[in-house]
C-alpha positions as a Markdown table, in Angstrom:
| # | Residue | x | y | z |
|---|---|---|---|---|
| 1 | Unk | 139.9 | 39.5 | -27.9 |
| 2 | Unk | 140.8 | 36.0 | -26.4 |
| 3 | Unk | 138.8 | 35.9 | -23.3 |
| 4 | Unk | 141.1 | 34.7 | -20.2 |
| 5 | Unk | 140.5 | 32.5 | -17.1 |
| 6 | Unk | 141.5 | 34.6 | -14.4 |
| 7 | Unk | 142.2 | 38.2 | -16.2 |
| 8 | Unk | 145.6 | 40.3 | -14.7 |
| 9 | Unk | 143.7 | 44.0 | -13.6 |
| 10 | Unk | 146.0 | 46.8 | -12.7 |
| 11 | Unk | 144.2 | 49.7 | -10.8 |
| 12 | Unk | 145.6 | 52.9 | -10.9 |
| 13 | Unk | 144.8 | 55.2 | -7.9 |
| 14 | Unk | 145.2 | 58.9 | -7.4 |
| 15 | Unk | 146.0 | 58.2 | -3.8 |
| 16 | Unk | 146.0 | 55.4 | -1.3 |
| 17 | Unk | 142.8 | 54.4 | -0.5 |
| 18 | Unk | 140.9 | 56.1 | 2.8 |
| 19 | Unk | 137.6 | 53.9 | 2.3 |
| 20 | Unk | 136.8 | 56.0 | 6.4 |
| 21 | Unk | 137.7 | 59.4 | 5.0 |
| 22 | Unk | 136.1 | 60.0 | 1.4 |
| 23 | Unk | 134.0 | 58.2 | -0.5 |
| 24 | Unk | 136.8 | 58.2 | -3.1 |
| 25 | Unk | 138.6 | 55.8 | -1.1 |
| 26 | Unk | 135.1 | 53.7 | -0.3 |
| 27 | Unk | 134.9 | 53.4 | -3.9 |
| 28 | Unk | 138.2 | 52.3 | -4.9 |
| 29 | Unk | 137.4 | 49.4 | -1.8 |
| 30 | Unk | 134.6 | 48.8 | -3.8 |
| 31 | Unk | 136.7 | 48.1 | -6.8 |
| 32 | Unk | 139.4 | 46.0 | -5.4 |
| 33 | Unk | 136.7 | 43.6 | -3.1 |
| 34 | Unk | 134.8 | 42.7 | -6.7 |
| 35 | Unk | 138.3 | 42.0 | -7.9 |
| 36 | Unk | 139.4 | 39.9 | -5.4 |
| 37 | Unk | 135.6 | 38.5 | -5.1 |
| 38 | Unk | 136.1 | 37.2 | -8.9 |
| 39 | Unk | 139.0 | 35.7 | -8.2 |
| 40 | Unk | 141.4 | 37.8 | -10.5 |
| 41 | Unk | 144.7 | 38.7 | -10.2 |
| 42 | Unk | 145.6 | 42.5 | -8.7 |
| 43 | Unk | 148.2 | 45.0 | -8.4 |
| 44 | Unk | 147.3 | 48.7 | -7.1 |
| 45 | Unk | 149.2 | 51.2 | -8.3 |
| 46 | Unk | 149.8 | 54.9 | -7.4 |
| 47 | Unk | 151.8 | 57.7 | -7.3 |
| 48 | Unk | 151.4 | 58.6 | -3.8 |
| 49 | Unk | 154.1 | 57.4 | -1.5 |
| 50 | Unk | 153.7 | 54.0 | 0.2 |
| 51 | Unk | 152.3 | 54.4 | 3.9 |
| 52 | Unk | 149.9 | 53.3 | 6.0 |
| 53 | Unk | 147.2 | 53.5 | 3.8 |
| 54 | Unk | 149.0 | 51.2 | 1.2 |
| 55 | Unk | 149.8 | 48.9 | 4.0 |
| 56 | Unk | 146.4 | 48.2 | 4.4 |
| 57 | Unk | 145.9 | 46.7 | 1.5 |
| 58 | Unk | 149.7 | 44.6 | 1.5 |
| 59 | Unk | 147.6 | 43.4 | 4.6 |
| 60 | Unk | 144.5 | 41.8 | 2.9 |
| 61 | Unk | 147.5 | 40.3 | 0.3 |
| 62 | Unk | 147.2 | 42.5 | -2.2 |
| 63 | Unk | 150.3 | 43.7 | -4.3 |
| 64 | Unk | 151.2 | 47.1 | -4.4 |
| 65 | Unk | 153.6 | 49.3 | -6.7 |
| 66 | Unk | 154.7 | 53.1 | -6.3 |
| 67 | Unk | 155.0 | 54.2 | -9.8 |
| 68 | Unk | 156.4 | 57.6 | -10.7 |
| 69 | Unk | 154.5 | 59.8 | -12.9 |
| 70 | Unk | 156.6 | 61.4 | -16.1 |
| 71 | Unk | 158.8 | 58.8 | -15.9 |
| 72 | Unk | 159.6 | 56.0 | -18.3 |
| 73 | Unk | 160.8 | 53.9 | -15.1 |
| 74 | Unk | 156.4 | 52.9 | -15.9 |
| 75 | Unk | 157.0 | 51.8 | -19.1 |
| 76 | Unk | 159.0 | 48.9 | -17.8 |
| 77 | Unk | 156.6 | 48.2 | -15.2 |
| 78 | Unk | 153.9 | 48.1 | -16.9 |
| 79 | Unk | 155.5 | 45.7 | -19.5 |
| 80 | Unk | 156.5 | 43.1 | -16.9 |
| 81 | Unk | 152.6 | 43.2 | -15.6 |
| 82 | Unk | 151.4 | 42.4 | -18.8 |
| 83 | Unk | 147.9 | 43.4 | -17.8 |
| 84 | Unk | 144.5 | 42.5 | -19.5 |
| 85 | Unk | 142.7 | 45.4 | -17.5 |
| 86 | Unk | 144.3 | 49.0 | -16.6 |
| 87 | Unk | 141.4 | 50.7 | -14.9 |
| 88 | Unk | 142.1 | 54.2 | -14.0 |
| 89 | Unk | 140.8 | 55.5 | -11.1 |
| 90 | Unk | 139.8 | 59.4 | -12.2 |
| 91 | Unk | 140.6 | 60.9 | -15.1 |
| 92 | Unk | 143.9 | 62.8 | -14.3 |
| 93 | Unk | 145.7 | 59.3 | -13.6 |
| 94 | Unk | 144.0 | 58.3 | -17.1 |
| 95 | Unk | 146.1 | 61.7 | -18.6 |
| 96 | Unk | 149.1 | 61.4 | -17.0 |
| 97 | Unk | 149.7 | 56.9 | -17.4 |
| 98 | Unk | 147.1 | 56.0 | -20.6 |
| 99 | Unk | 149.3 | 57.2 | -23.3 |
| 100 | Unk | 151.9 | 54.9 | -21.7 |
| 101 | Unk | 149.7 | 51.7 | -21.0 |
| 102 | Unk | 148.3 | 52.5 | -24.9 |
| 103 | Unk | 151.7 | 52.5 | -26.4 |
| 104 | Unk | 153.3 | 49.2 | -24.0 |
| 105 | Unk | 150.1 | 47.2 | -23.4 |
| 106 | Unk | 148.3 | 47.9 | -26.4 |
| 107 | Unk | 146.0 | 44.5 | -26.2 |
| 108 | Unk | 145.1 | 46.0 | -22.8 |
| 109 | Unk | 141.7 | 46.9 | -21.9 |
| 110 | Unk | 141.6 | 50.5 | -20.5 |
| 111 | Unk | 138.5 | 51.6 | -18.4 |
| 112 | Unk | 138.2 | 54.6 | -16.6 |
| 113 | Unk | 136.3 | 54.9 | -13.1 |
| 114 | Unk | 134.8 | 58.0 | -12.9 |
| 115 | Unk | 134.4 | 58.5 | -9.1 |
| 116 | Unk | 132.2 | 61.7 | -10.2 |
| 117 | Unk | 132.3 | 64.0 | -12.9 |
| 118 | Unk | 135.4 | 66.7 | -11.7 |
| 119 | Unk | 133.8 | 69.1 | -14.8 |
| 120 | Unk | 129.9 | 69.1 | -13.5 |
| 121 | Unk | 131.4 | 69.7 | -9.6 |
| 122 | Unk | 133.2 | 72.2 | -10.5 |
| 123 | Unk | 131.1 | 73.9 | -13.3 |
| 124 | Unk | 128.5 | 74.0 | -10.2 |
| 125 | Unk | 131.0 | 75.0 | -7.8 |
| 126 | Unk | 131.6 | 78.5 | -9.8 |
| 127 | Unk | 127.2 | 79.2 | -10.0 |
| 128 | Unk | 127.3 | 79.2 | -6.6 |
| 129 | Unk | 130.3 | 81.2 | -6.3 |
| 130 | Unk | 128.3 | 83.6 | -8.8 |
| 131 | Unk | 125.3 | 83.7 | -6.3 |
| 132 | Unk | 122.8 | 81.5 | -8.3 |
| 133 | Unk | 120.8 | 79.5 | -6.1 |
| 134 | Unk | 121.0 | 75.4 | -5.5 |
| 135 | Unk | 117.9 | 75.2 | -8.0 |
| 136 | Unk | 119.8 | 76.4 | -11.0 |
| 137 | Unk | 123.1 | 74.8 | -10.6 |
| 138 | Unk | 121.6 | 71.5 | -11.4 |
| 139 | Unk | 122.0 | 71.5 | -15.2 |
| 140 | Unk | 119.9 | 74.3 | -16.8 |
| 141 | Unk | 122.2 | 77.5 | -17.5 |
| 142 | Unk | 125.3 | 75.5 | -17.1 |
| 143 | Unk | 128.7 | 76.8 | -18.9 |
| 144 | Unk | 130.3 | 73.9 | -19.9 |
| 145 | Unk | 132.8 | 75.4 | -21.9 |
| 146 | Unk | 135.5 | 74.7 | -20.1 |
| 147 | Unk | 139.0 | 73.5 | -20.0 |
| 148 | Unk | 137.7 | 71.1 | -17.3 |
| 149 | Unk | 134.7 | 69.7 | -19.3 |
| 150 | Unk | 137.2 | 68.9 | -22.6 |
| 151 | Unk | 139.7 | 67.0 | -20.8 |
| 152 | Unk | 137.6 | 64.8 | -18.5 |
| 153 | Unk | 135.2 | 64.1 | -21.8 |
| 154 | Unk | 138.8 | 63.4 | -24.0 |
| 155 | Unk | 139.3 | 61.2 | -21.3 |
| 156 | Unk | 136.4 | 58.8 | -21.4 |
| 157 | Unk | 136.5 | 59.3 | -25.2 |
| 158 | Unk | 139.8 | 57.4 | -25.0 |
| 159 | Unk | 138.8 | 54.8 | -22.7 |
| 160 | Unk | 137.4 | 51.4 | -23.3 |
| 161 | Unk | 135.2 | 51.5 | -21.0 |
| 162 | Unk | 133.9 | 53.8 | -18.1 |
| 163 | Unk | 132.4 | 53.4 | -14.9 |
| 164 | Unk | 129.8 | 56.2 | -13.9 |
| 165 | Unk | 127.8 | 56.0 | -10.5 |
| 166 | Unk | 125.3 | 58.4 | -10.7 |
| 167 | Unk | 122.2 | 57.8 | -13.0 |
| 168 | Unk | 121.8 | 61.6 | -13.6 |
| 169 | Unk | 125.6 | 61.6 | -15.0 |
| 170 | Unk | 124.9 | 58.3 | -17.0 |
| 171 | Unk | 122.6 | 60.4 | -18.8 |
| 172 | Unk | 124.3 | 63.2 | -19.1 |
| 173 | Unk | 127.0 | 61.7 | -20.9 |
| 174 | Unk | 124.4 | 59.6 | -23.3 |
| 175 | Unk | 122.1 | 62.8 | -23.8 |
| 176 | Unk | 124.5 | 65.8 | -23.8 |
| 177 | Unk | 128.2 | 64.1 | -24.8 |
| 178 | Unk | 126.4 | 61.4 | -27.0 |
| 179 | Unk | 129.0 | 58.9 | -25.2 |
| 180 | Unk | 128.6 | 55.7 | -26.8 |
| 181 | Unk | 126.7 | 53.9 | -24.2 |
| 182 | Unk | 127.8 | 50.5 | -25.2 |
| 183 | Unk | 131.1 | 51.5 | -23.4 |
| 184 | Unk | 129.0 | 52.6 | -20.3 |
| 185 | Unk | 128.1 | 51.3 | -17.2 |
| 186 | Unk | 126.0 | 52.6 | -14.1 |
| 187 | Unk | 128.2 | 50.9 | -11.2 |
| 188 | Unk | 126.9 | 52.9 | -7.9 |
| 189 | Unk | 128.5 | 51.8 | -4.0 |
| 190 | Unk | 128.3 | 48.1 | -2.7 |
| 191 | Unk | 127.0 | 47.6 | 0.7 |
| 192 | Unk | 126.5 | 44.3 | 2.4 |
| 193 | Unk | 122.3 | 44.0 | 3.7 |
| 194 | Unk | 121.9 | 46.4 | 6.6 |
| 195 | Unk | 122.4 | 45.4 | 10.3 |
| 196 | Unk | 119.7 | 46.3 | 13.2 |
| 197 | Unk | 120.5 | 49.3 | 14.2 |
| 198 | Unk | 119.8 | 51.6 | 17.1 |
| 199 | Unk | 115.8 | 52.9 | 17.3 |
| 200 | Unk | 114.9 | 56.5 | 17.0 |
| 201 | Unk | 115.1 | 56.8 | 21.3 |
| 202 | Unk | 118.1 | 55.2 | 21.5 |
| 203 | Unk | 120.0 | 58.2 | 19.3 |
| 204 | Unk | 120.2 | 61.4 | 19.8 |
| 205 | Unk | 121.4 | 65.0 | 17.9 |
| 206 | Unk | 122.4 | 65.8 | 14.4 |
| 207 | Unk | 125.6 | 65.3 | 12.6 |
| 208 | Unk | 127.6 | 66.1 | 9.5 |
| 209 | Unk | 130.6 | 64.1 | 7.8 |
| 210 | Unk | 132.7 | 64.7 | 4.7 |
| 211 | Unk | 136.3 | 65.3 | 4.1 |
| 212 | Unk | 137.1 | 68.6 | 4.4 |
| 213 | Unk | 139.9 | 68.8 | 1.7 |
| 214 | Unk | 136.5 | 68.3 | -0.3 |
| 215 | Unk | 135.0 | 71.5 | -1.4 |
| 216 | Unk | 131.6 | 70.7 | -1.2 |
| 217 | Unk | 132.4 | 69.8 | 2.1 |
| 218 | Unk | 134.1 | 73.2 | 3.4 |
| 219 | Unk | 131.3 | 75.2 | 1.5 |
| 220 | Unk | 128.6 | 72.7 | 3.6 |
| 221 | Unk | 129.4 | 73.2 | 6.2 |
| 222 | Unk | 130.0 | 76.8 | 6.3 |
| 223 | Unk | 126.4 | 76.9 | 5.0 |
| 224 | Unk | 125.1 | 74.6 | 8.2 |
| 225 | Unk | 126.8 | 76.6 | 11.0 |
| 226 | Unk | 126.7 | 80.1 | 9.8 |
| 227 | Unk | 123.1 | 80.0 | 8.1 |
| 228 | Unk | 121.1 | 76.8 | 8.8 |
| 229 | Unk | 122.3 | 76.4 | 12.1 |
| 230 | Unk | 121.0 | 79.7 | 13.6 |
| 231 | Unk | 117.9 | 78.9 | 12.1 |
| 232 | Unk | 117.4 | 75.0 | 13.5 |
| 233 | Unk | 118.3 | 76.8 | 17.2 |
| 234 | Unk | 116.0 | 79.1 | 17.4 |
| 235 | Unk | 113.3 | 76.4 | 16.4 |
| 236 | Unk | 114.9 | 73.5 | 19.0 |
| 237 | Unk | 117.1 | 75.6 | 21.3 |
| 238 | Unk | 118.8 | 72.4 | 22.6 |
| 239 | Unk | 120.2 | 70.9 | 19.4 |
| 240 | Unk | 123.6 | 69.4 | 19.0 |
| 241 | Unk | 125.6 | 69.6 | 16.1 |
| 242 | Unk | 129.1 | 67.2 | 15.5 |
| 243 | Unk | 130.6 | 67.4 | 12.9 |
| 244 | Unk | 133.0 | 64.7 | 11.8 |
| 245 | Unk | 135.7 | 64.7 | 8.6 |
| 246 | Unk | 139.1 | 64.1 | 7.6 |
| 247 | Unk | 141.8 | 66.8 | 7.2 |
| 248 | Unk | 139.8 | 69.8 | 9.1 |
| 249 | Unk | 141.9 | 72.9 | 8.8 |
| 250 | Unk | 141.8 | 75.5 | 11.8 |
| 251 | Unk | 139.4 | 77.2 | 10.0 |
| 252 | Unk | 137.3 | 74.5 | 10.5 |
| 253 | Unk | 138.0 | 73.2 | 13.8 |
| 254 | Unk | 137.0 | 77.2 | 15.2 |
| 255 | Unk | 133.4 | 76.9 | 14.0 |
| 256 | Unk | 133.3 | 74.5 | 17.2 |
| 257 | Unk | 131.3 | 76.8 | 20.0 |
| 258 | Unk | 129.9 | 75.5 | 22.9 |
| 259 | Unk | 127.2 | 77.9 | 23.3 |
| 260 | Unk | 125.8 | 77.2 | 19.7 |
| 261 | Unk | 126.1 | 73.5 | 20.3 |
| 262 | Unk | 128.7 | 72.8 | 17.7 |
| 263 | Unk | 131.3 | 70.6 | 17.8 |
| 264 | Unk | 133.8 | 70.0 | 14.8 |
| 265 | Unk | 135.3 | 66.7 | 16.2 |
| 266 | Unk | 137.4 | 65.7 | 13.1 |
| 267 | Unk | 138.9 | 62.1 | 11.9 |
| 268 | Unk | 136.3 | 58.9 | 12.5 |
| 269 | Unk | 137.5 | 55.4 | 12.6 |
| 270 | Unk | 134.4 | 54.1 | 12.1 |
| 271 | Unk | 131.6 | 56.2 | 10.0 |
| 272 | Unk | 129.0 | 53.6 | 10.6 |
| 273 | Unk | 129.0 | 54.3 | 14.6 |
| 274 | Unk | 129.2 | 57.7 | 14.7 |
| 275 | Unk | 125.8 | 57.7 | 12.1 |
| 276 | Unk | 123.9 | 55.3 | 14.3 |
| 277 | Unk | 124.4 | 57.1 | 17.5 |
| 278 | Unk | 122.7 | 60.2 | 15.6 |
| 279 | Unk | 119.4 | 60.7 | 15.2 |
| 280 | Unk | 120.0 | 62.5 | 11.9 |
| 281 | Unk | 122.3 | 63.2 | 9.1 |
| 282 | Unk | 122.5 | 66.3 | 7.7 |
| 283 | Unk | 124.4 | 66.7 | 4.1 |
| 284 | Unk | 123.9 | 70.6 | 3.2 |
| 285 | Unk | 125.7 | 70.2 | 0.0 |
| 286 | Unk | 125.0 | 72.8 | -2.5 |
| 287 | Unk | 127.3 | 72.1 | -5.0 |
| 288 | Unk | 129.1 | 68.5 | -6.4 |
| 289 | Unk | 128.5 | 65.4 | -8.4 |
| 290 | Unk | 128.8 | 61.9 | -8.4 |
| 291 | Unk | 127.1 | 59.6 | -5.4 |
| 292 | Unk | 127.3 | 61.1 | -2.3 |
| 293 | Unk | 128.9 | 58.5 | 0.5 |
| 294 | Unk | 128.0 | 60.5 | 3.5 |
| 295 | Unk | 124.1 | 60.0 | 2.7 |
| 296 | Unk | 124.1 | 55.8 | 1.4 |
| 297 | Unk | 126.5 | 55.4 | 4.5 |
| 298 | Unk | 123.5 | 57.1 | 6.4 |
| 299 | Unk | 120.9 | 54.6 | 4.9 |
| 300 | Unk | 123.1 | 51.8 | 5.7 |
| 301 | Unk | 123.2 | 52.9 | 9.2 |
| 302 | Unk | 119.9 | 53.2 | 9.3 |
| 303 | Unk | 120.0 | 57.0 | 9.4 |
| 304 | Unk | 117.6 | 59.5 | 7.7 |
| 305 | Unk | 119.1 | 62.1 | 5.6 |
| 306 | Unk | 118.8 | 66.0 | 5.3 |
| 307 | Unk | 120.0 | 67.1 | 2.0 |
| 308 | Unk | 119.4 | 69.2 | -1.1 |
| 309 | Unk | 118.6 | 68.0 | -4.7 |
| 310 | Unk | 122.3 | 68.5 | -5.5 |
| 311 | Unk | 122.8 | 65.7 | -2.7 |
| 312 | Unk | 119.9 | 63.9 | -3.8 |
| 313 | Unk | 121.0 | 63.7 | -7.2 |
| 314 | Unk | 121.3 | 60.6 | -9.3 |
| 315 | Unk | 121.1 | 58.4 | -5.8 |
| 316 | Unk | 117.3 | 56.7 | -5.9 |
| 317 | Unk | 116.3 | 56.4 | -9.5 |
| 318 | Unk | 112.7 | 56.0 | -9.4 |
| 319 | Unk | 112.4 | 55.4 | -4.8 |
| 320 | Unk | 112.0 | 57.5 | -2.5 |
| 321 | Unk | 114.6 | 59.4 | -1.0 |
| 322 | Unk | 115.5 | 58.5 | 2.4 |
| 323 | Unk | 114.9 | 61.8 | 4.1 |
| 324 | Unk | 114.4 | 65.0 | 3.4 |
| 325 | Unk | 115.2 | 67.6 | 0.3 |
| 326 | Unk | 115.4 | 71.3 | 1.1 |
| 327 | Unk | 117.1 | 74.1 | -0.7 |
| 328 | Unk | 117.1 | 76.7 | 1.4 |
| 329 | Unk | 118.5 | 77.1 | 4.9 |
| 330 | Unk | 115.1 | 77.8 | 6.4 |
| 331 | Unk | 113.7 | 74.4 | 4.7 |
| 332 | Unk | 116.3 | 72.8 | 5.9 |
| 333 | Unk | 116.1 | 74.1 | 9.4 |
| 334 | Unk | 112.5 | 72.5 | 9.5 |
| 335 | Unk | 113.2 | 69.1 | 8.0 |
| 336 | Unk | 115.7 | 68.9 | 10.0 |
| 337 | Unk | 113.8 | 69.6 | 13.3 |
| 338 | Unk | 110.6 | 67.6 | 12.1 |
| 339 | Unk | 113.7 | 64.3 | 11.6 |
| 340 | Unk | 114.6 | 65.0 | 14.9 |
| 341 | Unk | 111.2 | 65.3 | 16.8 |
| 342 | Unk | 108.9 | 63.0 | 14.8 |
| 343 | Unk | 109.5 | 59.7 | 15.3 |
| 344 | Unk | 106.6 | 58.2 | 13.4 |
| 345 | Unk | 108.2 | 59.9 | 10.0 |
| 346 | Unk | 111.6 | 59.3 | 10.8 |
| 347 | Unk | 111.4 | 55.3 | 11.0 |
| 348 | Unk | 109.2 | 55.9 | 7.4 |
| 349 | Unk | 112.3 | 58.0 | 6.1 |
| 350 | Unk | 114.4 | 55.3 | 7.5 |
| 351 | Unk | 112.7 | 52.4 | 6.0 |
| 352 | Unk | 113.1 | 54.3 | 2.3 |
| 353 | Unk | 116.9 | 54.2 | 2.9 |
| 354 | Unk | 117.3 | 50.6 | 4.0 |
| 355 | Unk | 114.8 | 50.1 | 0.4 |
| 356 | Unk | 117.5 | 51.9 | -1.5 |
| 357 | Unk | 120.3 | 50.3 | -0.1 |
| 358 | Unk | 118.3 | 47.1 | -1.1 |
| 359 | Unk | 117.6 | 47.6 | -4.3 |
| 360 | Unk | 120.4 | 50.3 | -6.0 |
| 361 | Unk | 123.5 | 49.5 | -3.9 |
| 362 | Unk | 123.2 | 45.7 | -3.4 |
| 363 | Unk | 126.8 | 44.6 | -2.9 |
| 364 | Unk | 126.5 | 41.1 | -4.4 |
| 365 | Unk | 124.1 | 42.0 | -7.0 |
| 366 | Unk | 126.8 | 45.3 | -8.1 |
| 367 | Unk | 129.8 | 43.4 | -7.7 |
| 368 | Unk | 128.4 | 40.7 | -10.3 |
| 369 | Unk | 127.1 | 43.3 | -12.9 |
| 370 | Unk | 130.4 | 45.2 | -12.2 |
| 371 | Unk | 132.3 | 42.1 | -13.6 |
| 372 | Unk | 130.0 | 41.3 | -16.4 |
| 373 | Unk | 130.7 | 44.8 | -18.1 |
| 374 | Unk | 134.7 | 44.7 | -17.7 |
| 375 | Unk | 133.8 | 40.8 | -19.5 |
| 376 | Unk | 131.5 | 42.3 | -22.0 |
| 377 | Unk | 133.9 | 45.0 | -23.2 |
| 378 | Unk | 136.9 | 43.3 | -23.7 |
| 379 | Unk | 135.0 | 40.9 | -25.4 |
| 380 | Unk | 133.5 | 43.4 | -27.9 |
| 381 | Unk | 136.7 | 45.8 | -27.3 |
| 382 | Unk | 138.1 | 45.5 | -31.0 |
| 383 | Unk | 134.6 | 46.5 | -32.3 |
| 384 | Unk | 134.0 | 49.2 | -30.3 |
| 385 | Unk | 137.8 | 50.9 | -31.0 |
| 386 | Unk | 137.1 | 50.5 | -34.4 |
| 387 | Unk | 133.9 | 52.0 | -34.1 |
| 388 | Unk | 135.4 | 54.9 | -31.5 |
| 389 | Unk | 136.8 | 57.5 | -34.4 |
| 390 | Unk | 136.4 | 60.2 | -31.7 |
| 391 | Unk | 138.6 | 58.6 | -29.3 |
| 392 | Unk | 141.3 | 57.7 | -31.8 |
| 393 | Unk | 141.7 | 60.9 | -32.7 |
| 394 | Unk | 141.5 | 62.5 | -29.0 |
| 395 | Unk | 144.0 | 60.3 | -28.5 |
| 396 | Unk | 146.0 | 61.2 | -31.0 |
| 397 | Unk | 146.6 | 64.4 | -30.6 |
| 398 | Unk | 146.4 | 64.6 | -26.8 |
| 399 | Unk | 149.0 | 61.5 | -26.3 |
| 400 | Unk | 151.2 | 63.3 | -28.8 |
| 401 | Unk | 151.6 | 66.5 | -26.9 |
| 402 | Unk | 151.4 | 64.7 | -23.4 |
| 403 | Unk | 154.1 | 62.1 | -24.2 |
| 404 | Unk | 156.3 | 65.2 | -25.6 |
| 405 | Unk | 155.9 | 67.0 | -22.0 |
| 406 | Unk | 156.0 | 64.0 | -20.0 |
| 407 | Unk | 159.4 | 63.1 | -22.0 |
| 408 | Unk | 160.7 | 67.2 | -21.3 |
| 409 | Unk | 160.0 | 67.3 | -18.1 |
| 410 | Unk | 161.6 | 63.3 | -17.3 |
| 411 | Unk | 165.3 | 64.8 | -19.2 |
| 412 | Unk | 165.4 | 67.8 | -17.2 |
| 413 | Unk | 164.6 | 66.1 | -13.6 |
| 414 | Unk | 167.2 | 64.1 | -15.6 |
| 415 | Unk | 169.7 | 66.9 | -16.1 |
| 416 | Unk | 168.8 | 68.8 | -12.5 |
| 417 | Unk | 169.7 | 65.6 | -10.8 |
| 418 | Unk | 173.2 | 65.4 | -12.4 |
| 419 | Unk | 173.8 | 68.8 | -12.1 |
| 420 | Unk | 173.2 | 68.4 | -8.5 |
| 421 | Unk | 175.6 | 65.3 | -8.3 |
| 422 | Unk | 178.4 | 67.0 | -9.8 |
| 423 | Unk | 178.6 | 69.8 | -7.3 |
């Protein structure tokens, strides 16, 4: 491939990005500043409606496109961005537009962003559901054969390149998926260096945050208020709970009681404040994958964590954790008194995260090795295609049957929409 001077990227996202609400959207922020940091030229893309999420980013002068999915109105677009780099951002955007960029854009480098592995959340998601405890939904005893698992593998087997931001997933794909880790990269969060923040006396209470349309969130904090809660009570009887999130269904919002000392307080505009007035975060997360937001956004606020190994997961290589890990509610219930009562081991906890943040989620030094790996695959991108026999033939046979339904379903929306105009 001929390398170019300022590369044309176009990033595919499932939805706007919400870089206050998930850590989704803090990613896809993530990917956009290293773009615009290098200099390159960027259009975002999605099929999500244009609103005041989109806006945000027409605001920082960044072009953005609705594009419709099953639709060959793409193909066109797509052709008239020419692009060198089509990075998806999860793997059902990679399904539903990569046959498309592969057949217009063929010289196009296609990489696929991970965010976290949808198969190993959900794998986990039904163990619990089956009763087996946090310790065994990990890895071991993991059913894997699953429609979920095939197509998010097919998907990164068809990519160029992939982004993955946990270590423990990185390795998962080497060890278990033999994914060819040439085509590989660990790319966690960015975060600028930390900012003084408020001492141990100056905060006060406990807190939660996650999206709620997540389901490790729902199933969190369902955990926290109806078993770990009780628990952390009866140990400090004057504990405070708030619990912040986007999208909190009723259900949600009526675990609020004032005589438990719960408060479900919803939408945040800023994350950052809510963690520094706490005195600690708690992240009771028994089933997921990928990085977890709510606990680096913690260490960059200077904020000790409460979490289990699934939270912990992947997130310090070989540091410390910045906090505490506990797998059962009454463990929990004690780390998460001792964060709030000792102050001596909560500014030691504290100092881990701000090491972390430091060392794994450096945003100049991530943002750099970021680049380097988009550079370092399209240069070796003919290589590695030739080399990639599984992916040609996942390809294959997936685009063939995909462009087939895509094409059905795009003549009868055809068909129902002159039917309609004729009556």
């Amino acid at each position: 491939m001929i390398e170019v001077q300022n590369p044309k990227v176009v990033l595919i996202v499932y939805v706007w990005p919400e870089p206050q609400s998930s850590a989704a959207g803090l990613r896809d922020m993530n990917l956009i500043e290293s773009f615009l940091w290098a200099g390159w030229d960027l259009v975002v893309a999605s099929p999500s409606q244009l609103g005041p999420h989109s806006e945000k980013l027409t605001q920082m002068g960044l072009r953005t496109a609705e594009i419709q999915m099953n639709d060959s109105s793409f193909d066109e677009w797509i052709c008239s961005e020419s692009p060198d780099y089509v990075i998806f951002d999860r793997f059902v955007t990679e399904e539903q537009f990569g046959w498309r960029v592969q057949e217009q854009c063929p010289n196009a480098v296609r990489v696929l962003d991970t965010q976290d592995l949808h198969f190993l959340r959900r794998t986990r998601s039904r163990a619990i559901d089956e009763g087996k405890p946090i310790a065994e939904v990990q890895l071991s005893g993991l059913d894997f054969s699953s429609e979920d698992t095939f197509r998010e593998i097919a998907s990164l087997y068809r990519c160029d390149g992939v982004f993955v931001l946990s270590s423990f997933e990185y390795e998962l794909l080497v060890r278990q998926f033999y994914y060819p880790e040439q085509q590989l990269s660990l790319s966690r969060f960015h975060y600028p260096s930390p900012t003084p923040a408020p001492s141990f006396d100056e905060r006060a209470g406990m807190m939660m945050i996650g999206n709620f349309r997540h389901p490790p969130n729902q199933d969190g904090v369902k955990w926290l208020v109806r078993e770990i809660w009780p628990l952390i009570r009866r140990l400090m009887p004057e504990a405070q709970l708030d619990i912040y999130g986007a999208y909190p269904s009723r259900e949600m919002m009526a675990l609020t009681s004032e005589k438990h000392g719960v408060c479900v307080r919803g939408p945040v505009q800023d994350q950052f404040d809510a963690l520094k007035r706490h005195r600690v975060n708690l992240a009771p997360l028994r089933f997921g994958a990928g990085i977890k937001g709510k606990i680096s956004d913690a260490w960059w606020s200077g904020t000790p964590t409460v979490s289990t190994s699934i939270g912990a997961e992947g997130m310090t290589d070989s540091l410390s954790f910045g906090g505490w890990i506990s797998d059962t509610a009454e463990e929990f219930a004690h780390a998460a008194v001792r964060a709030s009562q000792n102050s001596d081991e909560w500014r030691q906890r504290q100092s881990q995260g701000y090491a972390v943040i430091q060392s794994l989620y450096h945003r100049e030094t991530n943002r750099a090795e970021l680049i380097q790996f988009l550079e370092r695959i399209r240069t070796n991108c003919e290589l590695n295609r030739a080399k990639n026999w599984i992916g040609s033939m996942l390809g294959y046979h997936a685009w063939r049957s995909t462009r087939y339904f895509s094409r059905w379903i795009e003549e009868k929306s055809k068909r129902l929409s002159n039917d309609e105009s004729l009556k």
